[in-house]
C-alpha positions as CSV (number, residue, x, y, z in Angstrom):
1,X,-12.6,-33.7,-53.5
2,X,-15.9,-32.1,-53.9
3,X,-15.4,-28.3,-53.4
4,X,-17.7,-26.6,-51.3
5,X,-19.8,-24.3,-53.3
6,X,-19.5,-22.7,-57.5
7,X,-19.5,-19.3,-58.5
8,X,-22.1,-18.3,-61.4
9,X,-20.8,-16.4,-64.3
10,X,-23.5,-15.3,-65.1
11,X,-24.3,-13.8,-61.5
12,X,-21.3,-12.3,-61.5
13,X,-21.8,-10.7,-64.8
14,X,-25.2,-9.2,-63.4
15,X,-23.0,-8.3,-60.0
16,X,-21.0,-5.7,-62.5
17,X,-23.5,-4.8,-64.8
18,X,-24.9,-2.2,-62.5
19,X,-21.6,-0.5,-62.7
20,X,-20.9,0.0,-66.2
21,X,-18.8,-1.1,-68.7
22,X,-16.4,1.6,-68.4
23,X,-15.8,-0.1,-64.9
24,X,-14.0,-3.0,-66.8
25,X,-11.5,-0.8,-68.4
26,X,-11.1,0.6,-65.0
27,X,-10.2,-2.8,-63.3
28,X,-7.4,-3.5,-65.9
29,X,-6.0,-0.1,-66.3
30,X,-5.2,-0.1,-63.0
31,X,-4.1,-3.3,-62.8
32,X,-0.9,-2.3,-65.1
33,X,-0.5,0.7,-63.1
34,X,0.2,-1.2,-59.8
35,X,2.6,-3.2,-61.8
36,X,4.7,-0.2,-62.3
37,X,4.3,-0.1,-66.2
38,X,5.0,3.2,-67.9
39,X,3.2,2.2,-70.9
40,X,-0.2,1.1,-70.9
41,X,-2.7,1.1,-74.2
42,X,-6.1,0.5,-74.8
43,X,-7.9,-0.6,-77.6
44,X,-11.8,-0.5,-77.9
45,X,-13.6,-0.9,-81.5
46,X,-16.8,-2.1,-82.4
47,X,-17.9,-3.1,-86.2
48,X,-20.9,-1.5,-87.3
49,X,-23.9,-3.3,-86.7
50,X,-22.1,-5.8,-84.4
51,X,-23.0,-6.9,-80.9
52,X,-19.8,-7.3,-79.7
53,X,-16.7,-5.3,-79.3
54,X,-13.3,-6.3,-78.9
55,X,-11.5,-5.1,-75.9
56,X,-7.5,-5.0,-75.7
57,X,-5.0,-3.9,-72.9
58,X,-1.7,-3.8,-72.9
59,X,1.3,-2.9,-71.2
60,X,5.1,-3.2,-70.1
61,X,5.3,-4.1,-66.5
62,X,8.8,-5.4,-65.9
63,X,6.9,-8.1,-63.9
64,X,3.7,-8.8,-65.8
65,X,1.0,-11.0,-64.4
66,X,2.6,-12.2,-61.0
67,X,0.1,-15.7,-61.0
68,X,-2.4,-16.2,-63.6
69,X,-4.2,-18.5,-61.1
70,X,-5.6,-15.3,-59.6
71,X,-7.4,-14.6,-62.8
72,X,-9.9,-17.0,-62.1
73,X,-9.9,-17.7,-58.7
74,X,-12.4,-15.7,-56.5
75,X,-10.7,-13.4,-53.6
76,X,-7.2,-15.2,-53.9
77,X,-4.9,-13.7,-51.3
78,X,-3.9,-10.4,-53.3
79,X,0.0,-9.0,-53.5
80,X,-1.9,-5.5,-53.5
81,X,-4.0,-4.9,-50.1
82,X,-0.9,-5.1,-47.7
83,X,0.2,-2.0,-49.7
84,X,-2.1,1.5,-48.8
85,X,-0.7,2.8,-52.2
86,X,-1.7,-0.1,-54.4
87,X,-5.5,-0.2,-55.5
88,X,-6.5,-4.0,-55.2
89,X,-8.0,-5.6,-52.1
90,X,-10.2,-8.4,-52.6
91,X,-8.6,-9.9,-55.9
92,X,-12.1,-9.7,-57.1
93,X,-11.8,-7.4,-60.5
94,X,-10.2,-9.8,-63.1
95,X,-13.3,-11.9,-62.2
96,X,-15.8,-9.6,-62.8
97,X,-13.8,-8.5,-66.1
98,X,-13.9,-12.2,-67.5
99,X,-17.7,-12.6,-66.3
100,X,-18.5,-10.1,-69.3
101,X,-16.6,-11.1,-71.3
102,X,-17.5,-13.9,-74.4
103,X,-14.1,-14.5,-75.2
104,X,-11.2,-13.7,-73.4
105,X,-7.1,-14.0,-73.2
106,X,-4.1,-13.2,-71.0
107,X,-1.0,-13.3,-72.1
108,X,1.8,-12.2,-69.5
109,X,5.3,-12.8,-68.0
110,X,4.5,-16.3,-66.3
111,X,2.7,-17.3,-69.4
112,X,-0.4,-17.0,-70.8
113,X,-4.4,-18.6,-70.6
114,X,-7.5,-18.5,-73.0
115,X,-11.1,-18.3,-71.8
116,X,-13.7,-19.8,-74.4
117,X,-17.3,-21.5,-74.6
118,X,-15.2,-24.5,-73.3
119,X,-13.6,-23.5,-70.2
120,X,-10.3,-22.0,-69.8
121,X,-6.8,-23.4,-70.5
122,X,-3.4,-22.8,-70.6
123,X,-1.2,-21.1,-73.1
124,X,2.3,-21.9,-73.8
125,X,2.8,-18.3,-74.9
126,X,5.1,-16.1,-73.1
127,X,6.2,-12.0,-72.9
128,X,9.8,-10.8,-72.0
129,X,7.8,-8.1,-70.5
130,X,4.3,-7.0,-69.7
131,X,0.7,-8.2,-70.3
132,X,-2.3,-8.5,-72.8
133,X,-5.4,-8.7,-72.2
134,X,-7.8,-9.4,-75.6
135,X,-11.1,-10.1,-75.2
136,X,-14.5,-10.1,-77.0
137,X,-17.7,-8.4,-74.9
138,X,-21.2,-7.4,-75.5
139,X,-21.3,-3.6,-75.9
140,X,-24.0,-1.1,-77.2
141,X,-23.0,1.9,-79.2
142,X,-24.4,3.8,-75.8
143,X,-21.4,2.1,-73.8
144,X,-18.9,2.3,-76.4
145,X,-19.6,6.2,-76.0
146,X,-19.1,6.0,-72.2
147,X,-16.2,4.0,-72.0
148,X,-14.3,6.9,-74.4
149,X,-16.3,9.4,-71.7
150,X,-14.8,7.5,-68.8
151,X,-11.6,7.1,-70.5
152,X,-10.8,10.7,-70.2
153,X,-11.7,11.3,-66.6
154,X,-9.2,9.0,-65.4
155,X,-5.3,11.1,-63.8
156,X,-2.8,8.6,-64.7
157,X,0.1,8.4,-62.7
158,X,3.4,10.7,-63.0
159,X,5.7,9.4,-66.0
160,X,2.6,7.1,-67.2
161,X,2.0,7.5,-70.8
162,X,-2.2,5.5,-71.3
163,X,-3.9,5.5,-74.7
164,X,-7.2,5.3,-75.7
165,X,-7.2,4.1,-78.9
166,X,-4.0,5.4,-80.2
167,X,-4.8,8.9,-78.2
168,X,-2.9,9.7,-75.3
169,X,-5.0,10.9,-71.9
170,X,-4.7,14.2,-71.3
171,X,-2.4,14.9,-68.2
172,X,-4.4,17.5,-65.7
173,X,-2.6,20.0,-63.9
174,X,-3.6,20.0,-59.9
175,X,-4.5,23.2,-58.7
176,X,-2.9,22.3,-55.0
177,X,-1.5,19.1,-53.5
178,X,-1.4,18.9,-49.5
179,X,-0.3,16.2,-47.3
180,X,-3.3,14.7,-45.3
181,X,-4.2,12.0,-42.6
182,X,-6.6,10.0,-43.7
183,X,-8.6,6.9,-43.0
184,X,-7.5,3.9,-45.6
185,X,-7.4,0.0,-45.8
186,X,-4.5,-2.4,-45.1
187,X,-3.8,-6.1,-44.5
188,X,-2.5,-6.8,-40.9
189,X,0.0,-10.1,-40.9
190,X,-2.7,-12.4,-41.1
191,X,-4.0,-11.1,-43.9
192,X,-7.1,-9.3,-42.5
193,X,-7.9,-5.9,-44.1
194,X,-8.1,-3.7,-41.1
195,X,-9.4,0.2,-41.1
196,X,-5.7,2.4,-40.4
197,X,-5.2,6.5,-40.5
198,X,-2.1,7.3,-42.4
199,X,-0.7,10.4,-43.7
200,X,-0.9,10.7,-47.7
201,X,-1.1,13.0,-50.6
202,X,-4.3,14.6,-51.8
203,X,-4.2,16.1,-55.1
204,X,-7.1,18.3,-56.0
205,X,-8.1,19.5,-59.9
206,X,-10.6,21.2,-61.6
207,X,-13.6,19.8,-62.6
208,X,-13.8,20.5,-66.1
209,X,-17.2,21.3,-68.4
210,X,-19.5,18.2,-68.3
211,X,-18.0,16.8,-65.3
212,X,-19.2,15.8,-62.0
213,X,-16.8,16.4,-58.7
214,X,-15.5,13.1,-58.2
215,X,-13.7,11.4,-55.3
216,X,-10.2,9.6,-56.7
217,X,-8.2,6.4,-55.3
218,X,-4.9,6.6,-56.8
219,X,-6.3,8.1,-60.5
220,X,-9.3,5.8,-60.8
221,X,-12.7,8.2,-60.2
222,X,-14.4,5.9,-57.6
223,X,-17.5,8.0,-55.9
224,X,-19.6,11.3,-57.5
225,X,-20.1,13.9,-54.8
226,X,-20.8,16.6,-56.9
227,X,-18.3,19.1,-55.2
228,X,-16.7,21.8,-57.4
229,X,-13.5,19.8,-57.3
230,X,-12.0,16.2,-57.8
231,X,-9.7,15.1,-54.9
232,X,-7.8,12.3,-55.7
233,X,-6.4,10.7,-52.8
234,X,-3.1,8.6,-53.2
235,X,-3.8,5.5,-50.9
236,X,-7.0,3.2,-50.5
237,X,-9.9,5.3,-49.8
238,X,-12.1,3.2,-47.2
239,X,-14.6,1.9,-50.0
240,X,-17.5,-0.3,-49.6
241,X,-17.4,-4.0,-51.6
242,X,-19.7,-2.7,-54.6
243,X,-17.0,0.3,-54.9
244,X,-19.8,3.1,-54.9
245,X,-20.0,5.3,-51.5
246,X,-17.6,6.3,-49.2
247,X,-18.8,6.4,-45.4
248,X,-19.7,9.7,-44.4
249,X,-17.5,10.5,-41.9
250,X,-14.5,10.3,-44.1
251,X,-16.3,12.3,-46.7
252,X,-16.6,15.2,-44.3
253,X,-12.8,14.9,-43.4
254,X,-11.8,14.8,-46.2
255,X,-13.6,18.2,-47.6
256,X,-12.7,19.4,-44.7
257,X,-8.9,18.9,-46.3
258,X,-9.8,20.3,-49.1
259,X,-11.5,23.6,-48.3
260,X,-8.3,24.1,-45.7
261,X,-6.4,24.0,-48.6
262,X,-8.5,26.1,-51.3
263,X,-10.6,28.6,-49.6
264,X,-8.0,31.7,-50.6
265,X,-8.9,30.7,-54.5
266,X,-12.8,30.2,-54.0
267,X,-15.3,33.1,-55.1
268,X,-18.4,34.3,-53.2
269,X,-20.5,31.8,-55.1
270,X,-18.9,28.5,-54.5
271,X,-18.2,28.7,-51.0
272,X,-22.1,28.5,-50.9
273,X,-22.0,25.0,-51.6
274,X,-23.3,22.4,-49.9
275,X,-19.5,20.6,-49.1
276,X,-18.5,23.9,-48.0
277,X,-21.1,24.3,-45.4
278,X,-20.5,20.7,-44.2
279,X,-16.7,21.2,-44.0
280,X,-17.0,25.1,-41.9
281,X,-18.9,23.2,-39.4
282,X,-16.2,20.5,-38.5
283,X,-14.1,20.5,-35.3
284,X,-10.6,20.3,-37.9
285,X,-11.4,23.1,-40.3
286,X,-8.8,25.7,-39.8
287,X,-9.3,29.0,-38.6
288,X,-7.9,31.3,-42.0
289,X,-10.1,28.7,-44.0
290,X,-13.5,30.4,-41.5
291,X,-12.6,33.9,-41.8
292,X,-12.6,33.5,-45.6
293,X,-15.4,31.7,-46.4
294,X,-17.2,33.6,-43.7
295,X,-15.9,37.1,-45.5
296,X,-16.7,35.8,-49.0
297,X,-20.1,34.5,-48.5
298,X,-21.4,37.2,-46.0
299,X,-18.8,40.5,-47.4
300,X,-16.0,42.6,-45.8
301,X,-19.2,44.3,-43.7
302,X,-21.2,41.7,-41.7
303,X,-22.4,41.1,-38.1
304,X,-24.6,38.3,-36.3
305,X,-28.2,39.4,-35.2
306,X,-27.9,40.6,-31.4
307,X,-31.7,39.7,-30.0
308,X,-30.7,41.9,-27.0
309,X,-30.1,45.1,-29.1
310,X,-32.7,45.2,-31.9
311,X,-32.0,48.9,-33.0
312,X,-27.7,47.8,-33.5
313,X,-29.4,45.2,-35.8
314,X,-31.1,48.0,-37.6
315,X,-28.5,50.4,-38.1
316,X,-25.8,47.7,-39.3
317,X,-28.0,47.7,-42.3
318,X,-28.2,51.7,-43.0
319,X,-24.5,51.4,-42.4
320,X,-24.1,49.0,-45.3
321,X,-23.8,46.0,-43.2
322,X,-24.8,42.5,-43.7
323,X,-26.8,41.1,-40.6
324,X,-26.1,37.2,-40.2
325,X,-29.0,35.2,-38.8
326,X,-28.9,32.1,-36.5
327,X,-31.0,29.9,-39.2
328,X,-28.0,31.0,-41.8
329,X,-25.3,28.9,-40.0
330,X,-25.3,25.3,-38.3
331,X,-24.5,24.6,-35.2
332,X,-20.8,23.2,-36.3
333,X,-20.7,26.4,-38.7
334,X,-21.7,28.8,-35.5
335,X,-19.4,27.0,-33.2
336,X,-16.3,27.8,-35.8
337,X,-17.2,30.9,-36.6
338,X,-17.0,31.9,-32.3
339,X,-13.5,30.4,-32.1
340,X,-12.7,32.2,-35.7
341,X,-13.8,35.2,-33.8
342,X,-15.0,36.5,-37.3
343,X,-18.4,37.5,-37.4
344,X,-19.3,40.2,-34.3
345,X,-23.1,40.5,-32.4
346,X,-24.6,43.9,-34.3
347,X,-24.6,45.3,-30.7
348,X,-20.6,45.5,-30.6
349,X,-20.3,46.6,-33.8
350,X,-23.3,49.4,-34.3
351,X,-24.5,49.5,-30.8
352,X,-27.7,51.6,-30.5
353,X,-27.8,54.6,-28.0
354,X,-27.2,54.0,-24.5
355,X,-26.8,56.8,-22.9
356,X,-27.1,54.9,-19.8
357,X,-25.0,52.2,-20.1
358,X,-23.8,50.0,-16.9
359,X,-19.9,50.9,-18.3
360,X,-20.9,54.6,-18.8
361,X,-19.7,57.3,-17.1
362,X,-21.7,58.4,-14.4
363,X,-23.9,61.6,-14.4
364,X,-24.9,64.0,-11.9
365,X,-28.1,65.8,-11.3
366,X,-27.9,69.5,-11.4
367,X,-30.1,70.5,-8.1
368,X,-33.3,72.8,-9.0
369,X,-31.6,75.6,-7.7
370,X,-29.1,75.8,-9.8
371,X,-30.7,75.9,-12.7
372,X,-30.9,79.0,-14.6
373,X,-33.6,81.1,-15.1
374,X,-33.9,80.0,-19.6
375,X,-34.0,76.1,-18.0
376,X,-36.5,76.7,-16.2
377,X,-38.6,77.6,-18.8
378,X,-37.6,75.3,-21.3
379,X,-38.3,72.1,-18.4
380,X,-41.9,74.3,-17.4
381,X,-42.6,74.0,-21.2
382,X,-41.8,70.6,-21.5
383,X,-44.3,69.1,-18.4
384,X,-46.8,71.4,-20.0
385,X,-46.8,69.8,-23.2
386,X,-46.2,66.4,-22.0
387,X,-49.8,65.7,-21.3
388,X,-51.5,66.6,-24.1
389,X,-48.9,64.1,-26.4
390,X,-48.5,61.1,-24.5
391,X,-51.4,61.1,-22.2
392,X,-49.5,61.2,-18.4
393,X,-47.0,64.0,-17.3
394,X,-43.2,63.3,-17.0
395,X,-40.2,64.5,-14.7
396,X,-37.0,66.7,-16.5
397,X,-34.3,67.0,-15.3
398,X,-30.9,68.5,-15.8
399,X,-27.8,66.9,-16.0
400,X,-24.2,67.3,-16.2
401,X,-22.6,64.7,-17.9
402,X,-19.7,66.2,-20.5
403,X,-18.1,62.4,-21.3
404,X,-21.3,61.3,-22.4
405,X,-22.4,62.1,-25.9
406,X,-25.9,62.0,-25.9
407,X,-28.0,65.6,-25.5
408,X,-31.0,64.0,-24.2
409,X,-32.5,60.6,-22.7
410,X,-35.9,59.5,-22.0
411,X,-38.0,56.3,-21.4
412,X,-41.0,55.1,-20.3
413,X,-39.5,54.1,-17.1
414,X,-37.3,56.8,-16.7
415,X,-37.6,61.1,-16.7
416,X,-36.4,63.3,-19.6
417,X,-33.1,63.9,-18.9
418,X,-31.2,67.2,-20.7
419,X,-27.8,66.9,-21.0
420,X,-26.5,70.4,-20.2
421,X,-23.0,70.2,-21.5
422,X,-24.1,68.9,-25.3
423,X,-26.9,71.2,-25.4
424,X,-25.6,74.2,-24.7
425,X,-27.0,77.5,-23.4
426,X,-28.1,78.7,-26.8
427,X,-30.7,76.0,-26.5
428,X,-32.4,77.0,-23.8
429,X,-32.0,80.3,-24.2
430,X,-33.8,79.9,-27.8
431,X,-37.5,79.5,-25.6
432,X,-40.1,77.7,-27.4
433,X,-37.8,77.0,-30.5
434,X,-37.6,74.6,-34.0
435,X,-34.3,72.9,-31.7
436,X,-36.6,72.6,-28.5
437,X,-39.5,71.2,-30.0
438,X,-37.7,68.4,-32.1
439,X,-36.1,67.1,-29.3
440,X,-39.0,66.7,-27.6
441,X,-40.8,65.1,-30.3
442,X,-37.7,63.0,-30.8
443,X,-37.2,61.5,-27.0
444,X,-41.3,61.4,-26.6
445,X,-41.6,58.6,-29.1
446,X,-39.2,56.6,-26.8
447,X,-42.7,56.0,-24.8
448,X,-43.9,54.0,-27.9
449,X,-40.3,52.5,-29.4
450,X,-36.9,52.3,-28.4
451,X,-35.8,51.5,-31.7
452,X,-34.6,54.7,-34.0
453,X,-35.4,53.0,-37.3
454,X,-38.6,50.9,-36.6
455,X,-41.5,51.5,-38.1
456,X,-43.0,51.6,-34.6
457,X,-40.6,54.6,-34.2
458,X,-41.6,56.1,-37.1
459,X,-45.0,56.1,-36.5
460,X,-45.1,57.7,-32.7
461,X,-43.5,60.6,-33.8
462,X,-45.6,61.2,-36.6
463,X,-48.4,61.0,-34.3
464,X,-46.8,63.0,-31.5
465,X,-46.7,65.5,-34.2
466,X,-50.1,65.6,-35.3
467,X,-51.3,65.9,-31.3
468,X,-49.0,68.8,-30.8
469,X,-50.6,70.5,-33.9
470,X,-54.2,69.9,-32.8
471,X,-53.2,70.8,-28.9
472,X,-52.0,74.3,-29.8
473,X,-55.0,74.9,-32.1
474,X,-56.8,74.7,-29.3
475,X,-54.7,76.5,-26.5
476,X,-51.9,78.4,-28.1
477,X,-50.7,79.4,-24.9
478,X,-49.3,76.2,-24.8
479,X,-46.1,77.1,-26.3
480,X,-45.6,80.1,-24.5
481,X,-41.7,80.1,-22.7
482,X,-42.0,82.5,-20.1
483,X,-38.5,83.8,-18.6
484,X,-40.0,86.7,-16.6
């Protein structure tokens, strides 16, 4: 029976070479892990000079390899993708192992098979326990050096002793392990792989000097993202067929995982990071995990810009105050940070003076006649001046208002108001004083600038100033208080 199509070594060969040849390690280790061995070795040498290396992996799986059919036959229904904790799914790996390889055997508990110039055959050889794998690839001095590299980014599993050589992998400490629902792949009864959310254990480390932040299935780095940790994840992550990108969406939940988990032990500089801004601004990221990336990356002392008080905006910065922009945070980030309730408008937090305010207290207007005689003076001085320092005259008046703090209000819209309470009588009674002139200066260059610490500010008063100077030059009877 003529079969209905062949499969090119050599294509396949060219299929893996984009990945590396630390990827064929890879494929086998993990192979021996899923079998449940507790001992697995590998052996990579390379004579000087030679084009070839030779390639050995071993272990002692009580079952060895279940069907050495599946060695060489393409996407054979495999034992592993029912199971969300095994790593297989497409019983693809072995293949693309062999399709590098120039020589190749397996020996394992259901026997063994060679793989040569002519073809593969059977072997009558048999293990009690476990399987080898020896085979004979072309390797550069350049991937010799990456495999060893590769070697030593892999997390074997608990009570898995793997060798490199004769060298036993380092066993990493996780700085946290939490328990997470997460996206994975599993076989439904016909045997379809099917997208499923199932709860799991994420175990996140340290990326260590030279390293990249790397996403882990089950031990086996699979995707680079470049975040300041490596999560491994202890089921099928929901991989593409070459093995090389995750989709996004799952990326960003599972950050989001990690910074709930980590953001008490990150520092001011790496909760700057780009995986930390895409986390804060998901709909899942917890509210403790807001307030202290929020507090680490702005400080204890931060507020939000509040457009409708510019002068709260300016004294949150002389009070030592961080102002947050809108252009600082995303959308996601901003949403978050409102339901974190962690960053407050400037206006709540350093409001500027409102002496006025619609929940102040309400003032009264002391009546003309009953102001005293030293008031009178003081107001008659202030219309006189008004004039010659902002060009049009202005109403004064006195009011009473003892709950509110300010001693005077003005505006272009609205008269010079003396509060009588916070002033005092000493103030008026002082005629044509230092105190009664600096007020005056002070409220006038409200007809220019609301804002206290604006340059705008800064430069009415100074010229108020200078007019005052060059008015009384001219008439010094200006300043004259008369209480007679």
């Amino acid at each position: 029976m003529m079969t209905w199509f062949d499969v090119s070594k050599l294509g396949l060969q060219k299929i893996q070479g984009r990945r590396g040849r630390e990827f064929l390690m890879y494929e086998l280790i993990q192979n021996s892990w899923d079998a449940a061995a507790t001992v697995v070795s590998v052996e990579l040498s390379k004579a000087p000079g030679a084009r070839t290396a030779t390639l050995i992996v071993e272990d002692n799986s009580p079952s060895g390899f279940r069907d050495l059919s599946h060695a060489s036959t393409l996407f054979a229904e495999s034992d592993k993708k029912g199971c969300a904790t095994l790593r297989g799914r497409f019983n693809f790996g072995e293949k693309l192992v062999l399709a590098c390889c120039d020589t190749a055997e397996i020996i394992s508990t259901t026997g063994g098979v060679r793989f040569g110039e002519k073809g593969r055959h059977r072997l009558r050889q048999k293990r009690e326990r476990g399987t080898i794998f020896r085979a004979t690839l072309p390797l550069t001095n350049v991937e010799l050096e990456a495999c060893e590299a590769a070697f030593r980014t892999l997390i074997p599993p608990p009570g898995v002793t793997t060798t490199y050589n004769g060298v036993a992998l380092h066993r990493r400490t996780p700085t946290t392990t939490f328990d997470a629902t997460l996206r994975t792949e599993v076989a439904d009864e016909d045997g379809n792989i099917r997208p499923s959310s199932r709860k799991t254990v994420v175990r996140v480390y340290p990326v260590l000097a030279g390293e990249s932040g790397t996403v882990y299935e089950l031990g086996i780095p699979v995707v680079q993202t470049g975040d300041g940790y490596h999560a491994d994840v202890q089921q099928k992550v929901p991989l593409g067929f070459d093995r090389d990108n995750l989709p996004p969406a799952y990326l960003r939940a599972l950050r989001t995982h990690v910074l709930n988990a980590v953001h008490n032990s990150m520092n001011p500089v790496e909760v700057t990071s780009v995986w930390v801004r895409e986390a804060l601004g998901t709909k899942d990221i917890s509210v403790e995990a807001v307030r202290s990336v929020v507090t680490k990356r702005f400080g204890e002392k931060s507020v939000t810009y509040d457009p409708s008080d510019r002068e709260a905006n300016a004294l949150a910065v002389t009070k030592g105050y961080t102002v947050v922009y809108g252009g600082q945070l995303s959308a996601g980030e901003w949403e978050n940070v409102r339901r974190a309730d962690v960053l407050l408008p400037a206006g709540k937090v350093t409001p500027s003076p409102k002496p006025y305010a619609e929940d102040g207290s309400p003032v009264q207007v002391l009546p003309r006649t009953e102001w005293s005689v030293a008031q009178r003076a003081v107001v008659a001085l202030y219309e006189r001046l008004a004039p010659h320092l902002i060009d049009r005259g202005i109403e004064v008046r006195i009011v009473v208002a003892p709950r509110n703090k300010f001693r005077a209000c003005y505006g272009p819209r609205w008269p010079l108001d003396l509060n009588s309470p916070h002033l005092g009588r000493r103030f008026f009674e002082s005629g044509c004083s230092n105190d009664v002139l600096d007020l005056l200066i002070h409220e006038l260059g409200h007809e220019y600038e609301s804002n206290h610490l604006s340059e705008g500010y800064y430069r009415a008063l100074t010229r108020i100033g200078a007019r005052l100077a060059l008015a009384v030059a001219r008439d010094p009877t200006l300043l004259r208080c008369d209480f007679g």
